[in-house]
C-alpha positions in Angstrom: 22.1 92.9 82.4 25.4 92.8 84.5 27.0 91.8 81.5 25.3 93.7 79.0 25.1 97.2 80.1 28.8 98.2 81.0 30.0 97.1 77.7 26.9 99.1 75.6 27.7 102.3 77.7 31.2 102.1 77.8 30.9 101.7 73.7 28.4 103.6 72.9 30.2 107.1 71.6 32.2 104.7 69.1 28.8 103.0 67.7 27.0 106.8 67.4 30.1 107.5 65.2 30.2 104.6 63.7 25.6 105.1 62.8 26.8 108.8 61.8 29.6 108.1 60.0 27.8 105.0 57.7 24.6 107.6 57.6 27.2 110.0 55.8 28.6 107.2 53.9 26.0 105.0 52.7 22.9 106.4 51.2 20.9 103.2 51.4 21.6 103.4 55.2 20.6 106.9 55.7 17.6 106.5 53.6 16.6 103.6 55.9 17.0 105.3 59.1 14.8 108.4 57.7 12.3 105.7 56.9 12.3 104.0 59.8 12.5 107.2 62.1 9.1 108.4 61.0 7.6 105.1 61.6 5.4 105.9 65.7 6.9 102.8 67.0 10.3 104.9 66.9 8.3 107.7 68.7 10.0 109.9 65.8 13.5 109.2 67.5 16.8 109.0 65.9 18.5 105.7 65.7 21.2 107.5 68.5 18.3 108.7 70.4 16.7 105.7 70.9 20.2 104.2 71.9 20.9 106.8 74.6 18.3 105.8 76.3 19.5 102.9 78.2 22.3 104.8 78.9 20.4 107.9 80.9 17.5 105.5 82.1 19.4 103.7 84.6 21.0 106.2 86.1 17.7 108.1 86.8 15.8 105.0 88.1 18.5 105.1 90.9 17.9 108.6 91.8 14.4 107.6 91.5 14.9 105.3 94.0 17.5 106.6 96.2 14.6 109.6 96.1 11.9 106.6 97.4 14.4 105.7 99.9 14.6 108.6 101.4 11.5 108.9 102.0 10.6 105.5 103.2 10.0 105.1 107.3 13.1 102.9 108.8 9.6 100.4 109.7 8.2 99.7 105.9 9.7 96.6 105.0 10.2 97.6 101.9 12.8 99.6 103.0 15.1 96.3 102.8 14.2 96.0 99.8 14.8 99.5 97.9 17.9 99.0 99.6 18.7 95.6 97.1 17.1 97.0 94.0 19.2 100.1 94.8 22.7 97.6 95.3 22.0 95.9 92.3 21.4 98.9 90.1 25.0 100.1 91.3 26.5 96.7 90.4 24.9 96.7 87.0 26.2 100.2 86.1 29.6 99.8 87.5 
């Protein structure tokens, strides 16, 4: 995921264009996107919706956690560990 995510994030304004702009251009491809958007597996969701959602759902995990953390006695040994998940998170989306 370290390698994965910067890359998708950092590129992913140029590959919404790039699903808008063949949508616009290529009526084959915008007819399978409608197709495929009604489908409930897609929850309804746009192809750039569903995309986004990496992007905003590892951000708020962190919060999430950072949130847990806060909250968490000094004692729970789990503390230690919110403390890693919360380290590797920031790794992955730097």
């Amino acid at each position: 995921m370290v390698k994965a995510y910067p890359p998708f994030v950092n590129f992913f304004e140029m590959s919404k264009e790039t699903i808008v702009r063949c949508e616009k251009q290529k009526p084959r491809f915008h007819a399978f996107l409608k197709i495929n958007q009604c489908k409930p597996e897609c929850g309804r969701q746009t192809l750039v919706e569903l995309l986004i959602r990496p992007v905003q759902r590892l951000p708020s995990v962190a919060l999430l956690l950072n949130d847990v953390k806060k909250h968490t006695p000094d004692d729970n040994p789990d503390k230690e560990k919110l403390d890693k998940a919360i380290e590797s998170l920031k790794e992955v989306m730097t």
